[in-house]
C-alpha positions in Angstrom: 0.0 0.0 0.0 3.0 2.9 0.6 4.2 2.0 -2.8 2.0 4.0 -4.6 2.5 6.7 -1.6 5.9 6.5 -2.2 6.2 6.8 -5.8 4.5 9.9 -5.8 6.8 11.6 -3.0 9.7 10.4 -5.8 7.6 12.0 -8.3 6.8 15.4 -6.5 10.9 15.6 -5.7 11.4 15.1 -9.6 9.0 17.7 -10.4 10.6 20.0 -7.8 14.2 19.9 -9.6 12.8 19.8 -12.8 10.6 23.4 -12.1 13.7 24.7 -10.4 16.3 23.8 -14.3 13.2 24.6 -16.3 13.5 28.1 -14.1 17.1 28.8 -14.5 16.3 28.4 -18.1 13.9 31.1 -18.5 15.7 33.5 -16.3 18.9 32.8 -18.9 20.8 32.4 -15.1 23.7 31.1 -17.5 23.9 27.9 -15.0 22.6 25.6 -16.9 24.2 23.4 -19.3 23.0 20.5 -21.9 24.0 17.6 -23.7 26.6 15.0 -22.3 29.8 16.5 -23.4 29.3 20.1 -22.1 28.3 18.3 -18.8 30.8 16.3 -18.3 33.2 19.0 -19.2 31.5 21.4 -16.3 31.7 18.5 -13.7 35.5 17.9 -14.3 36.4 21.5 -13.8 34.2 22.3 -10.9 31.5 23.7 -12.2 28.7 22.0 -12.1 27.0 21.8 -8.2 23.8 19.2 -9.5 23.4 17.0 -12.4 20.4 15.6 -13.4 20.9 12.3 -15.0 18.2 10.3 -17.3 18.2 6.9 -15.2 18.2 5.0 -18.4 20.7 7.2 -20.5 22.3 4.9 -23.1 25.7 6.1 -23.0 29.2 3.9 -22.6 32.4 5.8 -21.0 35.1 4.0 -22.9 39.2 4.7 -21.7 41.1 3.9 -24.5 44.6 3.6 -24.4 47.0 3.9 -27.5 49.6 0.7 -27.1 52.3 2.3 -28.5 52.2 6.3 -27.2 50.7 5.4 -24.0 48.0 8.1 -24.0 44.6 7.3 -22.5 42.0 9.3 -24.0 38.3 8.8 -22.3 35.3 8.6 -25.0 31.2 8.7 -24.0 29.6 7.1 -27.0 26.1 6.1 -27.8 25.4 2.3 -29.8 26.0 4.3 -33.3 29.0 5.7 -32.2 30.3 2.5 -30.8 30.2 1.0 -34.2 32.7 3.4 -35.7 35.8 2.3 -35.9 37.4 5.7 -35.7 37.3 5.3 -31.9 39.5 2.3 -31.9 41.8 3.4 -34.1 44.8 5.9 -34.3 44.1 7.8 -37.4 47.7 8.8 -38.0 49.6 5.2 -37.8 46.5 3.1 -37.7 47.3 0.9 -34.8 43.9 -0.6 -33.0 43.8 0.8 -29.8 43.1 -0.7 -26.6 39.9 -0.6 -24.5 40.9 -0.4 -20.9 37.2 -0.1 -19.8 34.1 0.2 -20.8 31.1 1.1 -18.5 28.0 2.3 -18.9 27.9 6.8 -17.5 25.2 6.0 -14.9 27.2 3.5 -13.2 30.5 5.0 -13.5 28.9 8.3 -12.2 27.5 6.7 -9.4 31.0 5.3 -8.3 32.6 8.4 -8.9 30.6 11.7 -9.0 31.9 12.5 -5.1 35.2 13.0 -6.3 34.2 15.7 -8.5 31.6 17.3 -5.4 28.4 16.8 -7.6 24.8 16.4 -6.1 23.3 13.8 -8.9 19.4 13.5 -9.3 17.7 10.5 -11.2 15.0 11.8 -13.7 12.6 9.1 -15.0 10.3 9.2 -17.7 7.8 7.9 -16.0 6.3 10.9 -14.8 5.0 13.8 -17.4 7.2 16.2 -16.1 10.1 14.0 -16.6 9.4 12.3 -20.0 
């Protein structure tokens, strides 16, 4: 019986962040950012305070590691862009590079988004205001 109770004390939280980044966004605060790559950006250099992250985001964080340089570069691609082989491959000597992981973002910003003092909220699309 609290299920449903529950639920919709989940759902009234979601719609409370969700008012509060649709606000920012019509008073053009400037503290909002989009998209995965400008986030990610913001939350390595300290600013970003709260990120609000799609609980089913398909989205792979990939370190790969060139075999012969020894530079680790860190890549967030999507199932299309996991299928090009650019990725995998230096483009100037055309060695295959190395995968040293490969996770999927939520989990590997659940393990580390302290680190980087980030406040991370689970949207859903379950409700209307977050679909």
């Amino acid at each position: 019986m609290a299920a449903d109770v529950l639920t919709n004390v989940k759902f009234v939280h979601e719609k409370k962040i969700i008012g509060k980044f649709f606000e920012n966004i019509a008073l053009d605060t400037g503290m909002i950012t989009f998209g995965v790559e400008d986030t990610m950006k913001a939350m390595e250099c300290g600013a970003l305070e709260c990120m609000l992250l799609y609980e089913n985001i398909e989205i792979n964080r990939y370190e790969i590691k060139n075999p012969v340089t020894g530079v680790t570069n860190v890549f967030l691609l999507n199932s299309k862009q996991e299928q090009d082989p650019k990725y995998f491959k230096d483009k100037e000597t055309g060695v295959d590079l190395e995968t040293v992981s490969c996770e999927q973002l939520a989990d590997w910003l659940c393990l580390h988004y302290k680190q980087y003092g980030v406040q991370i909220e689970f949207i859903t699309d379950k409700s209307p205001d977050g679909f």
